[in-house]
C-alpha positions as CSV (number, residue, x, y, z in Angstrom):
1,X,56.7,21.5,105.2
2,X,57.2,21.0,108.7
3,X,54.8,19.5,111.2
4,X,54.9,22.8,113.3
5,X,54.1,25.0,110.1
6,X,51.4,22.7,109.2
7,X,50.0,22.9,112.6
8,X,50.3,26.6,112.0
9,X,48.7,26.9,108.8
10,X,45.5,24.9,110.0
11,X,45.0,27.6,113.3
12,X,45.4,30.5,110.9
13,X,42.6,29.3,108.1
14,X,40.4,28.3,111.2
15,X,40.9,31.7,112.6
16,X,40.4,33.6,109.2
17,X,37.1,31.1,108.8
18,X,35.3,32.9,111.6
19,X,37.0,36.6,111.2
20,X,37.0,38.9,108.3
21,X,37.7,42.8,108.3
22,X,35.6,45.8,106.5
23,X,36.5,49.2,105.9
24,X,35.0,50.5,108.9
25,X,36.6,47.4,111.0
26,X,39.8,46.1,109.4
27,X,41.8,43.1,110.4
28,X,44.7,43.5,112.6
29,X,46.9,41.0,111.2
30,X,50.3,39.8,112.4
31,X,53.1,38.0,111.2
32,X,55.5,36.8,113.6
33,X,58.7,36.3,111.8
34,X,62.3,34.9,113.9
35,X,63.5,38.8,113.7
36,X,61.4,40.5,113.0
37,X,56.9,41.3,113.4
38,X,54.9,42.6,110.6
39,X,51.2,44.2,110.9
40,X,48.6,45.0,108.4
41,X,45.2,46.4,108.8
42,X,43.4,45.2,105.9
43,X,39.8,45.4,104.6
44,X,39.1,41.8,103.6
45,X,35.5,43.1,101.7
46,X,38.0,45.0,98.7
47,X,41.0,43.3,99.3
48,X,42.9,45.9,100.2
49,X,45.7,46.9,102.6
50,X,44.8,50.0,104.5
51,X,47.9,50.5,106.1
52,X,51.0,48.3,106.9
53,X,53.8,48.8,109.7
54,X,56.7,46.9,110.7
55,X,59.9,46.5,113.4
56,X,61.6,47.3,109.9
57,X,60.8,50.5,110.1
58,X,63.5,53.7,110.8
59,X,62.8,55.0,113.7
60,X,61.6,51.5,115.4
61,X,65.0,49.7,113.8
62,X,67.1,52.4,115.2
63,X,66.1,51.4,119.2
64,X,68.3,48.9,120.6
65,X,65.5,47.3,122.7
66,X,64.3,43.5,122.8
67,X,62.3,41.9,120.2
68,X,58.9,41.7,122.6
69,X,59.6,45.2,123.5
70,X,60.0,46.2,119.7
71,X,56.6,44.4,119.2
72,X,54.9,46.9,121.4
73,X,56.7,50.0,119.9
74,X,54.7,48.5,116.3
75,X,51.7,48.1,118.0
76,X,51.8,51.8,118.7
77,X,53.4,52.9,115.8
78,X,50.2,51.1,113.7
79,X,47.6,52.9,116.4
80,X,48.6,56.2,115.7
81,X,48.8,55.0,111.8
82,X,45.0,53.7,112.2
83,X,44.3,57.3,113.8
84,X,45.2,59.5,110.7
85,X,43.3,56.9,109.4
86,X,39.7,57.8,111.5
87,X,39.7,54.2,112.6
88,X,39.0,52.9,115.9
89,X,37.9,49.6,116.4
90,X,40.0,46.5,114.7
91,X,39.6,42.5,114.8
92,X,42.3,41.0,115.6
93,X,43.8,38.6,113.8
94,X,46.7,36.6,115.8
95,X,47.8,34.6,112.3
96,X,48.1,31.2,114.2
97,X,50.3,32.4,116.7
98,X,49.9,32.1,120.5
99,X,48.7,34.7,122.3
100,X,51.8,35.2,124.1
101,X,55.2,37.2,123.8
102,X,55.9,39.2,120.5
103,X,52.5,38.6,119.7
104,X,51.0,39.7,122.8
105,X,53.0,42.7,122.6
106,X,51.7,44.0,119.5
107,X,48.2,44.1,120.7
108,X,48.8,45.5,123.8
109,X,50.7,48.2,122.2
110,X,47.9,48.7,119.7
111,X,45.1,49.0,122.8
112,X,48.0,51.6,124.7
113,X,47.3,53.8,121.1
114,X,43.9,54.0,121.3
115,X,42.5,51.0,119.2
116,X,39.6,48.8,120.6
117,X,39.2,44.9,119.8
């Protein structure tokens, strides 16, 4: 493994140490991939995946727009998912990524639809 993945993997299980998500308050988590970003809300007390939403996805694909301004489209896109949902309030979990760019994006995206962390 890499120095910079390693670096990465020690930020994420430092982060996860202090945050966890319920059903009421799931974990915005992100995953910052070269391509493309992936986002799950996820209730850490069941171990379960409420809902999941990426830049894979049709109608978010189909834009030809940057990568940071794809981001935000998902950030939306998982607000209005969270919504049907009847939740409101998230923690965020950055995954060991700056907060900065893509990342940045999808949370400011997510607060645009409605959500509050």
């Amino acid at each position: 493994m890499g120095t910079k993945l390693l670096r990465r993997q020690k930020i994420r299980h430092r982060i996860r140490k202090r945050i966890a998500g319920t059903a009421q308050k799931p974990r915005f988590s992100v995953f910052r991939s070269n391509t493309e970003v992936y986002v799950q809300l996820i209730d850490d007390v069941n171990g379960v995946t409420l809902v999941a939403g990426s830049s894979k996805e049709k109608d978010i694909a189909a834009q030809k727009v940057t990568r940071t301004e794809k981001a935000k489209l998902v950030g939306e896109a998982m607000a209005r998912k969270a919504k049907e949902l009847g939740i409101e309030q998230v923690v965020f979990d950055r995954g060991g990524n700056l907060y900065h760019g893509r990342v940045k994006n999808v949370a400011e995206g997510a607060r645009a639809g409605g959500l509050v962390f």
